[in-house]
C-alpha positions as CSV (number, residue, x, y, z in Angstrom):
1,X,17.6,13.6,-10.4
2,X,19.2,16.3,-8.5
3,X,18.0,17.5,-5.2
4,X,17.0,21.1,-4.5
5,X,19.2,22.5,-1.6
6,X,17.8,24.6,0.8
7,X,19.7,27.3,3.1
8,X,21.0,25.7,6.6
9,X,19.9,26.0,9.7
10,X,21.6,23.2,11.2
11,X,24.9,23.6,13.0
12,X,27.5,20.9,13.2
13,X,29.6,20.2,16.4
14,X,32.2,22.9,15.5
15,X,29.1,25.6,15.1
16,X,29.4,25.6,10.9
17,X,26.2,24.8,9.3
18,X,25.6,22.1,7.4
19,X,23.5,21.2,4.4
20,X,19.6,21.0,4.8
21,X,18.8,19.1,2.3
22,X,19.9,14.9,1.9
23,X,21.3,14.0,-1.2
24,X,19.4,11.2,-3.0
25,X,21.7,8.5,-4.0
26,X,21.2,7.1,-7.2
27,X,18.1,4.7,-8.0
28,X,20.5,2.1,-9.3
29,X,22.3,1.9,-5.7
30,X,19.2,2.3,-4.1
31,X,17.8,-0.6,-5.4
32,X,21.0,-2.7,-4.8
33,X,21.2,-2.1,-1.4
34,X,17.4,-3.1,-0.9
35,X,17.9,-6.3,-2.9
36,X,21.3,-7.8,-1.1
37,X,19.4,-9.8,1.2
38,X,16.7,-11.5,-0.6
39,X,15.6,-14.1,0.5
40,X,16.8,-15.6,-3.1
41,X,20.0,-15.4,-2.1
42,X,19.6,-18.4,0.2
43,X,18.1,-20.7,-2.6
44,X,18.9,-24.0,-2.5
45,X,19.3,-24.8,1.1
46,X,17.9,-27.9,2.2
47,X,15.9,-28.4,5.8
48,X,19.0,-29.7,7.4
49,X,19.4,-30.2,10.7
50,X,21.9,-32.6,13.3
51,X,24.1,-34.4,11.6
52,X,23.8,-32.5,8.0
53,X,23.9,-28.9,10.0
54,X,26.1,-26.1,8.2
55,X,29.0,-25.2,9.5
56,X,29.5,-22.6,11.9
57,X,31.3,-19.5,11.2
58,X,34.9,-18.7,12.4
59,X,35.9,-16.8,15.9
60,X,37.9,-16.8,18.6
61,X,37.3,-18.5,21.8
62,X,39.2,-17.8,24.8
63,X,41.5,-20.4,26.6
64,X,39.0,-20.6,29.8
65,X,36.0,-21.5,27.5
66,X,37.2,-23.4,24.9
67,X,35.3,-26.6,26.7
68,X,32.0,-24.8,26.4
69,X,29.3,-25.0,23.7
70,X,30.2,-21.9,21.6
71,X,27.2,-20.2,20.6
72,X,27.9,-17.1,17.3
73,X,25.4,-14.4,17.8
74,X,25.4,-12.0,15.2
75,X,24.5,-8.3,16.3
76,X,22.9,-5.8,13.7
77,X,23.0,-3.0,16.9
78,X,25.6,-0.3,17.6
79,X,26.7,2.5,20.1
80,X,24.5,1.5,23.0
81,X,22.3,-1.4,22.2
82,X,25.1,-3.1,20.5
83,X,27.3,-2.8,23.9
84,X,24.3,-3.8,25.9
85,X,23.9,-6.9,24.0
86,X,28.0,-7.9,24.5
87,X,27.6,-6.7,28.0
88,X,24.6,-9.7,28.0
89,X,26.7,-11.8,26.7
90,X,29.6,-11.5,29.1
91,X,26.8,-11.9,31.5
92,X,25.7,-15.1,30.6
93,X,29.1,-16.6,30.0
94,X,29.6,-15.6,33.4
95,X,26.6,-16.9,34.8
96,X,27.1,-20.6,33.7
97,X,29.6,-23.2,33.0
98,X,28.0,-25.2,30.1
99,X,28.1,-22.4,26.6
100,X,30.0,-19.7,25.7
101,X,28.7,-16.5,23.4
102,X,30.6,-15.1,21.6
103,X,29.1,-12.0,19.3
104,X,30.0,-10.6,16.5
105,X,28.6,-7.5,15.1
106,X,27.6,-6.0,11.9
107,X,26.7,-2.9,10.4
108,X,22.7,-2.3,11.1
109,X,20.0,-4.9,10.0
110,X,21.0,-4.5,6.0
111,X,24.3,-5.5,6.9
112,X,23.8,-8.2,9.0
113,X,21.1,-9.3,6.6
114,X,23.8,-9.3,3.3
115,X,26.1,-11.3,5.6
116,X,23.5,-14.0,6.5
117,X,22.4,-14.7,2.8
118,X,26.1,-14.8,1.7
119,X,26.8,-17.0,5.2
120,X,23.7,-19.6,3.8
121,X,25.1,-19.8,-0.1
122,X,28.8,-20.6,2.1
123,X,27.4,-23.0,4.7
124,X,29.1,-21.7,7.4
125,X,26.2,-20.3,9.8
126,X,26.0,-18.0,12.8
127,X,23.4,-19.6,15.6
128,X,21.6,-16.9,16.9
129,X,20.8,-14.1,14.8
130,X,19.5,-10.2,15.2
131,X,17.3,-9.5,12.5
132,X,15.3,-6.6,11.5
133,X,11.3,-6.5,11.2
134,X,11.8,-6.1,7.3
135,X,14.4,-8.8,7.0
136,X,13.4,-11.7,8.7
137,X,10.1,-12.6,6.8
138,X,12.1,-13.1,3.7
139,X,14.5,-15.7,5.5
140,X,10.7,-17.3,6.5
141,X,10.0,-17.4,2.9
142,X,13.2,-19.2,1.8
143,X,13.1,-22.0,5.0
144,X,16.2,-21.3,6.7
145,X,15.0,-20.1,9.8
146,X,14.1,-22.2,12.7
147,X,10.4,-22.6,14.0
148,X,10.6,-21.9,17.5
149,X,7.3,-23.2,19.3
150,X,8.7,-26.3,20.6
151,X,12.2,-25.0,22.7
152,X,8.8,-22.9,25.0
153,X,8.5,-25.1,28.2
154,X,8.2,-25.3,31.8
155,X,8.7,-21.8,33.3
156,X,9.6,-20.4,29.9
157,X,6.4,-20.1,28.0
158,X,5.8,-17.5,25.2
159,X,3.5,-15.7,28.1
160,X,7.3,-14.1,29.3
161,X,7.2,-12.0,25.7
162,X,4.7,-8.7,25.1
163,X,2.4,-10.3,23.1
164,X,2.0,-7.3,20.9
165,X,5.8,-8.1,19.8
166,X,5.6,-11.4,19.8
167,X,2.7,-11.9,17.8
168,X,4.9,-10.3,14.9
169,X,7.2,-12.9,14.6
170,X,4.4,-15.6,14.0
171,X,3.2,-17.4,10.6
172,X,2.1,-19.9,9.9
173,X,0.8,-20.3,13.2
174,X,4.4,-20.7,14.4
175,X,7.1,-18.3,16.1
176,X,9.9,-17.6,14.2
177,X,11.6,-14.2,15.9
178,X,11.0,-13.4,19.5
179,X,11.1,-9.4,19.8
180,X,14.3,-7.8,21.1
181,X,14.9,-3.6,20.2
182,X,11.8,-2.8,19.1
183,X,10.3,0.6,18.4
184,X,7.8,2.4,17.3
185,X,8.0,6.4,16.1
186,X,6.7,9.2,18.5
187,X,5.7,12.7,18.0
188,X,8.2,15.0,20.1
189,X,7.4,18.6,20.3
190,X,9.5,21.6,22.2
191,X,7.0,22.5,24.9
192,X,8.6,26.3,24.7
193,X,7.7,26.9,20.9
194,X,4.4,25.7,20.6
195,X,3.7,28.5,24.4
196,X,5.4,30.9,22.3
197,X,3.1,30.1,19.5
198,X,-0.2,29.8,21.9
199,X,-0.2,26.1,20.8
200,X,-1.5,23.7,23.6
201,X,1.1,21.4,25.5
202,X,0.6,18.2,23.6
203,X,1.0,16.4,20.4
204,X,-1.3,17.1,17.7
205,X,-4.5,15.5,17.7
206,X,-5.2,15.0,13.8
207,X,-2.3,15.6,11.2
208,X,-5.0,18.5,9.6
209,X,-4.6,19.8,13.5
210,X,-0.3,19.8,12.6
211,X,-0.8,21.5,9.7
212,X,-3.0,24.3,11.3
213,X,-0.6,24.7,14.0
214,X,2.3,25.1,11.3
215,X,0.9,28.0,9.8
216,X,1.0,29.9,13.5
217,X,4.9,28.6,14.3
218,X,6.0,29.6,11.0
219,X,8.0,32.8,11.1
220,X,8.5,32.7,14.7
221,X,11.1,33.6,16.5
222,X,12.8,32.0,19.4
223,X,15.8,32.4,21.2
224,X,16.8,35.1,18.2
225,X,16.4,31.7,15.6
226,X,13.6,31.8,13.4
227,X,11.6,28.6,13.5
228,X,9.6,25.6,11.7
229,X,7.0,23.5,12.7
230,X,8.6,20.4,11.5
231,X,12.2,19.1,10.3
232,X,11.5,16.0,8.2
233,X,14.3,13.7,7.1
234,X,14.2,12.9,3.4
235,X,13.8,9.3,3.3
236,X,12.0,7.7,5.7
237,X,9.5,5.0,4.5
238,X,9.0,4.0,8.1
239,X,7.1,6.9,8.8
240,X,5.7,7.3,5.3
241,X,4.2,3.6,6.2
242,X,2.4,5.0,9.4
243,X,1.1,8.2,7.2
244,X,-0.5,6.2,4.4
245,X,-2.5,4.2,7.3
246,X,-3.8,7.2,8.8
247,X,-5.4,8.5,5.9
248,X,-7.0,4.8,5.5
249,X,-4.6,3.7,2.7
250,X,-1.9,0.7,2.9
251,X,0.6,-0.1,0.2
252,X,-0.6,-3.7,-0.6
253,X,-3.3,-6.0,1.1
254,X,-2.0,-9.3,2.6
255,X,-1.8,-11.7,-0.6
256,X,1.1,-9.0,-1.7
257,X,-1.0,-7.3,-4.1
258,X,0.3,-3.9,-4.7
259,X,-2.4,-0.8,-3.7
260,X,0.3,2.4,-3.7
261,X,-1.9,4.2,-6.6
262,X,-5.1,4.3,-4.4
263,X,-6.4,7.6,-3.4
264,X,-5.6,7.7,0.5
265,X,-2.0,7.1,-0.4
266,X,-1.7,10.0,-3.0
267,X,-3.8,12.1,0.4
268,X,-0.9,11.1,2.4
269,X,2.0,12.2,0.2
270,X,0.2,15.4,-0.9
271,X,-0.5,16.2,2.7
272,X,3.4,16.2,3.2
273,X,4.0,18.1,0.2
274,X,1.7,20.4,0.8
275,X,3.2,21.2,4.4
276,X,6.6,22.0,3.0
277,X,6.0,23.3,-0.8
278,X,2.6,25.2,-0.3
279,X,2.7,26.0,3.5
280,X,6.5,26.2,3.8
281,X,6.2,25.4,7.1
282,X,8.3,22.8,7.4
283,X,11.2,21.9,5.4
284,X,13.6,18.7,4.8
285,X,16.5,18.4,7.4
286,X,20.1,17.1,6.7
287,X,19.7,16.2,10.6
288,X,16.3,16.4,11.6
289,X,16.9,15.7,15.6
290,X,20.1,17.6,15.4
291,X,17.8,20.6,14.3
292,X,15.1,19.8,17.1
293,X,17.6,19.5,19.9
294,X,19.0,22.8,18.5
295,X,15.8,24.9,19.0
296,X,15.5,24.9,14.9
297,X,12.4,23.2,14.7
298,X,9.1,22.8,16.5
299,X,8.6,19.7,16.0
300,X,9.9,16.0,14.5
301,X,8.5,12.0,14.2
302,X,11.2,10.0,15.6
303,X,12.0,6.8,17.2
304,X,11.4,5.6,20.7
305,X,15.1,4.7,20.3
306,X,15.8,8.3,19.7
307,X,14.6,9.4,23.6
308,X,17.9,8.5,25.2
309,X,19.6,11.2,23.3
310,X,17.2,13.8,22.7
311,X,17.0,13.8,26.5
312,X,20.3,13.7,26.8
313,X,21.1,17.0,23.9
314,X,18.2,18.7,24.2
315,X,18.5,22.1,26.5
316,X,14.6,22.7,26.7
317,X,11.6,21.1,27.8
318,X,10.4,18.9,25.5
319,X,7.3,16.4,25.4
320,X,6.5,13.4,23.1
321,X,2.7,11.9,22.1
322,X,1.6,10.0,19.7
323,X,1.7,10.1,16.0
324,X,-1.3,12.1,14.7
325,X,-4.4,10.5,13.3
326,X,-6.7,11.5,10.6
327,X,-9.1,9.0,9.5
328,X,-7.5,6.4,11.3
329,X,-4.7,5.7,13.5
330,X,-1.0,5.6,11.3
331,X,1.7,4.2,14.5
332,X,3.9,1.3,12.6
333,X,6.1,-0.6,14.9
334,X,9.8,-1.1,14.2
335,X,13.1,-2.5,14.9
336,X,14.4,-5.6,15.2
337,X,14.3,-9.5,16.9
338,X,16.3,-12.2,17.4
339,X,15.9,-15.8,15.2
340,X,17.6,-19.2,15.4
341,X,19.1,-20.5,11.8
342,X,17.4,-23.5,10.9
343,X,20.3,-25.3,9.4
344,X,22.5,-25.2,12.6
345,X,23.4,-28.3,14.8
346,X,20.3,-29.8,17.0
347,X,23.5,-29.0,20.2
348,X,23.7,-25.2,18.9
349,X,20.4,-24.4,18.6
350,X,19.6,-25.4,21.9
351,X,22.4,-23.6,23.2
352,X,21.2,-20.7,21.4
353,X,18.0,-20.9,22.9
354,X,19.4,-20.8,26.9
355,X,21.0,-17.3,25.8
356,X,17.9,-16.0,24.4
357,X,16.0,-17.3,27.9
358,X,18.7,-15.4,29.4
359,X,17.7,-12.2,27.3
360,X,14.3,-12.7,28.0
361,X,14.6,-12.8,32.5
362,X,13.6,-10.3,33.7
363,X,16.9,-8.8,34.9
364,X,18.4,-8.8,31.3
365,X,15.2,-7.5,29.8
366,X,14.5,-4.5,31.8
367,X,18.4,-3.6,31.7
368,X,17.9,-3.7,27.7
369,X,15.0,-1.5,28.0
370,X,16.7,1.0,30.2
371,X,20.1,1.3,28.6
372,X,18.5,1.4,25.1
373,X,15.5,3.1,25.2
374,X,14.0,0.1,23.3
375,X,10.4,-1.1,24.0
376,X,9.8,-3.6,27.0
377,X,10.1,-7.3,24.8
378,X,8.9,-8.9,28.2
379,X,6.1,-8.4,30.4
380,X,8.9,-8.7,33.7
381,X,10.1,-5.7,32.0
382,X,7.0,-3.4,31.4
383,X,5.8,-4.0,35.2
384,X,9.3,-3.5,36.4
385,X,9.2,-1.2,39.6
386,X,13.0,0.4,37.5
387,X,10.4,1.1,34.2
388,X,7.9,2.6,36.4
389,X,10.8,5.1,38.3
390,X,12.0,5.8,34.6
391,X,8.6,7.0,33.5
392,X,7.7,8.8,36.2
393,X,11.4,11.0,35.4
394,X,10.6,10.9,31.8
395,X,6.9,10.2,30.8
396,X,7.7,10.2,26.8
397,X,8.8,6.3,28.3
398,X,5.5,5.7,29.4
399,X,4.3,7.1,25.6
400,X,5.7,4.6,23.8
401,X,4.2,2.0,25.9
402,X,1.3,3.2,25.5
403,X,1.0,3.9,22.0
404,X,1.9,0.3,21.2
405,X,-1.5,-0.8,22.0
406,X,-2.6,0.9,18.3
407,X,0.7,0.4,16.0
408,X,0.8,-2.4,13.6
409,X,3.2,-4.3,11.5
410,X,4.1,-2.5,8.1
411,X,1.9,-3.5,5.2
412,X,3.3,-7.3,3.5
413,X,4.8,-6.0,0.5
414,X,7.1,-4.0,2.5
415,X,8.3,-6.9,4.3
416,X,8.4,-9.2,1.7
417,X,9.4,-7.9,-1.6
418,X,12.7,-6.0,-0.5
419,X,12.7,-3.5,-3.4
420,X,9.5,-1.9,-1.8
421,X,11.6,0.0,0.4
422,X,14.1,1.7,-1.5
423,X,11.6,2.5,-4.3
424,X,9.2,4.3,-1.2
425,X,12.2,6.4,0.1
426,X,12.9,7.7,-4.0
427,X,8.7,8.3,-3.6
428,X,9.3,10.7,-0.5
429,X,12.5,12.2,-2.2
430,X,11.0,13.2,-5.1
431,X,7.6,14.3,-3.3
432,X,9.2,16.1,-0.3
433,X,12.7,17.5,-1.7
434,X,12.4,17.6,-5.9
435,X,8.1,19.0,-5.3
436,X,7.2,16.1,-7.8
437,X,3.3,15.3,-8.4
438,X,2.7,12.2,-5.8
439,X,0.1,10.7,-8.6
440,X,3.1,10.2,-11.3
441,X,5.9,9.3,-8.9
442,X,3.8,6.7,-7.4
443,X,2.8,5.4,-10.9
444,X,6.6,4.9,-11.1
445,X,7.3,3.4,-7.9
446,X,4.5,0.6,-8.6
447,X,5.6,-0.2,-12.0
448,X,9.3,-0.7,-10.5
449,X,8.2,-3.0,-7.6
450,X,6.0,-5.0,-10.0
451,X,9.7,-5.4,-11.9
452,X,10.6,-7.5,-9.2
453,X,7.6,-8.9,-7.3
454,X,6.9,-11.7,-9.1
455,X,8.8,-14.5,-7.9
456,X,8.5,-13.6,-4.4
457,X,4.7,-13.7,-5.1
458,X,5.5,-17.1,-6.0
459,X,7.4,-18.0,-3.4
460,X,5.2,-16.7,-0.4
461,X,1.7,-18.5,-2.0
462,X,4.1,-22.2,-1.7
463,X,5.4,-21.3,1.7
464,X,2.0,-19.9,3.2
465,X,0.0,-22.4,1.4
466,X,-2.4,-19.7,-0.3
């Protein structure tokens, strides 16, 4: 189904304007891309460890460590959390003589993800691996990842982690994914607009408070642009995940059964619809911080990861709060962790496991956290005295930290049953962009995720014992 362009407001690097509007792409690729790395994909595998360990994947060491334990991290991260994980890595290598790391990197957690299944079905393995929080739970459910409960010892405990993030990679009543780039989205705002609007200096309170508040920035002008109260971007289940919670819907309960066609989550995508279809005061952004940093809009729901460069493009004061709330709180967390392949040598786990204490000192953590704009992982890093100078320069820092305390892991059928995601982001494309009825494209949605659910039902009752 074709999209319905809208007229640009955003402007490119070379000041032409570019599309509003994202194209869908079809449902067929959609679904492909969600289903590369299921956790089917790795059937087969055994619980092999030691002597019947997989092989390890190719590289190249250099001359002055080829004595070393080699340790293959794979990296899902790019631009600057991808270098600040290799600088890491140089950094350890250089801070022992014993194991050298050598990473490789891949393109985002779906990559990284496809390249792991097809790694398993080959038995050549990496032995560290970054995963993403909707990835690694499927890996769980197929046994190939290593539990990691009993490498925590002597100064090392799992005290060192937040235990907010580290709680997410437990089941079972086990560790399986110690946190490492995580996020959760904020609300950031242009402090200028909402004075020129005689809007208060903060984030909305409720998202019925946004919605009033739209209705007052729309047809403003500022700085001879006329503005919007909100650029959304056309696909992101992320934040679609955070709006069903706050208007006390989930997309399944925790035994996987499906709950999409409930009422709160038809509230939540009529709310949206409503905002940019009846209220037009919003619309659907090819770019959506590209537009904010521009002055276009008023308003978007971004990433903590995102900070770094709005700070960095934006030319205006800006301030960031939390996500709104309407009959309950809506703040999902995000991003991604680090796991150990079962199926690797007994030697290269445990080598794997000295780099990801390394990650975890307090040093190396609170770098991360300051050259990525990532959450603090480690409680050395949230009390850092280097944290605490960086929020009191930019308090939108000391936001995320705080809003942590009421975001939650998406809902399980997200996590677990890959095709959950694409088929949501089609749901907010045909809502936000094609003005579809939420009650009929949700009834669609469900049907296609029940398609495909069932084995993975299967799976998860044998694995969690249910």
């Amino acid at each position: 189904m074709p999209t319905m362009p809208t007229p640009s407001r955003s402007r490119a690097a070379h000041g032409r304007p570019s599309p509003r509007t994202t194209l869908r792409p079809s449902r067929r690729a959609l679904l492909t891309a969600g289903t590369l790395g299921a956790p089917l994909l790795a059937a087969g595998c055994s619980r092999a460890n030691g002597g019947n360990a997989f092989g390890q994947v190719d590289g190249d060491t250099p001359e002055e460590y080829r004595k070393r334990s080699r340790v293959v991290a794979w990296s899902p991260w790019g631009g600057k959390p991808g270098a600040a994980f290799a600088a890491a890595a140089t950094a350890f290598n250089e801070s022992q003589q014993d194991i050298y790391v050598e990473v490789q990197a891949f393109d985002g957690y779906d990559g990284t993800e496809t390249r792991f299944a097809t790694a398993l079905q080959a038995r050549s393995i990496p032995d560290l691996i970054g995963l993403g929080d909707m990835s690694w739970q499927r890996f769980f459910l197929n046994e190939v990842l290593e539990p990691l409960d009993g490498y925590f010892g002597g100064d090392f405990t799992e005290d060192v982690y937040n235990p907010t993030l580290l709680e997410e990679g437990r089941l079972k009543d086990q560790i399986w994914w110690v946190p490492q780039g995580r996020s959760t989205p904020l609300f950031y705002y242009n402090k200028e607009i909402l004075q020129a609007a005689g809007l208060p200096d903060r984030a909305p309170d409720t998202w019925t408070e946004f919605r009033e508040w739209g209705k007052e920035v729309k047809g403003l002008t500022h700085n001879g642009e006329t503005v919007s109260m909100r650029a959304y971007t056309a696909g992101d289940d992320w934040y679609i995940q955070g709006l069903v919670w706050a208007f006390g819907g989930q997309l399944s309960d925790e035994e996987l059964t499906l709950t999409l066609e409930e009422q709160p989550v038809l509230d939540a995508l009529a709310f949206d619809r409503a905002v940019l279809h009846e209220d037009k005061s919003s619309y659907v952004a090819a770019e959506m911080a590209q537009d904010f940093t521009a002055g276009l809009a008023a308003t978007i729901c971004s990433s903590t990861g995102s900070l770094g460069g709005i700070s960095e493009s934006a030319e205006f004061d800006f301030g960031a709060g939390f996500l709104p709330k309407e009959v309950d709180t809506g703040v999902p967390t995000g991003g991604g962790g680090l796991a150990i392949p079962r199926h690797a040598s007994d030697e290269r786990k445990q080598a794997a496991w000295e780099f990801m204490k390394f990650l975890a000192s307090p040093e190396q953590s609170t770098s991360w956290v300051l050259e990525t704009g990532y959450l603090p992982n480690t409680v050395a890093a949230e009390t850092s005295s280097e944290l605490a100078q960086r929020i009191s320069e930019q308090p939108a820092f000391g936001v995320a930290i705080e809003q942590l305390k009421i975001a939650r892991q998406p809902d399980y059928i997200r996590r677990f049953v890959p095709a959950t995601v694409p088929e949501m982001r089609t749901v907010i494309q045909r809502v936000n962009v094609d003005n579809e009825d939420p009650a009929a494209v949700v009834a669609d949605a469900a049907r296609a995720i029940e398609d495909v659910a069932g084995p993975t039902r299967e799976k998860f009752q044998e694995v969690m014992g249910k």
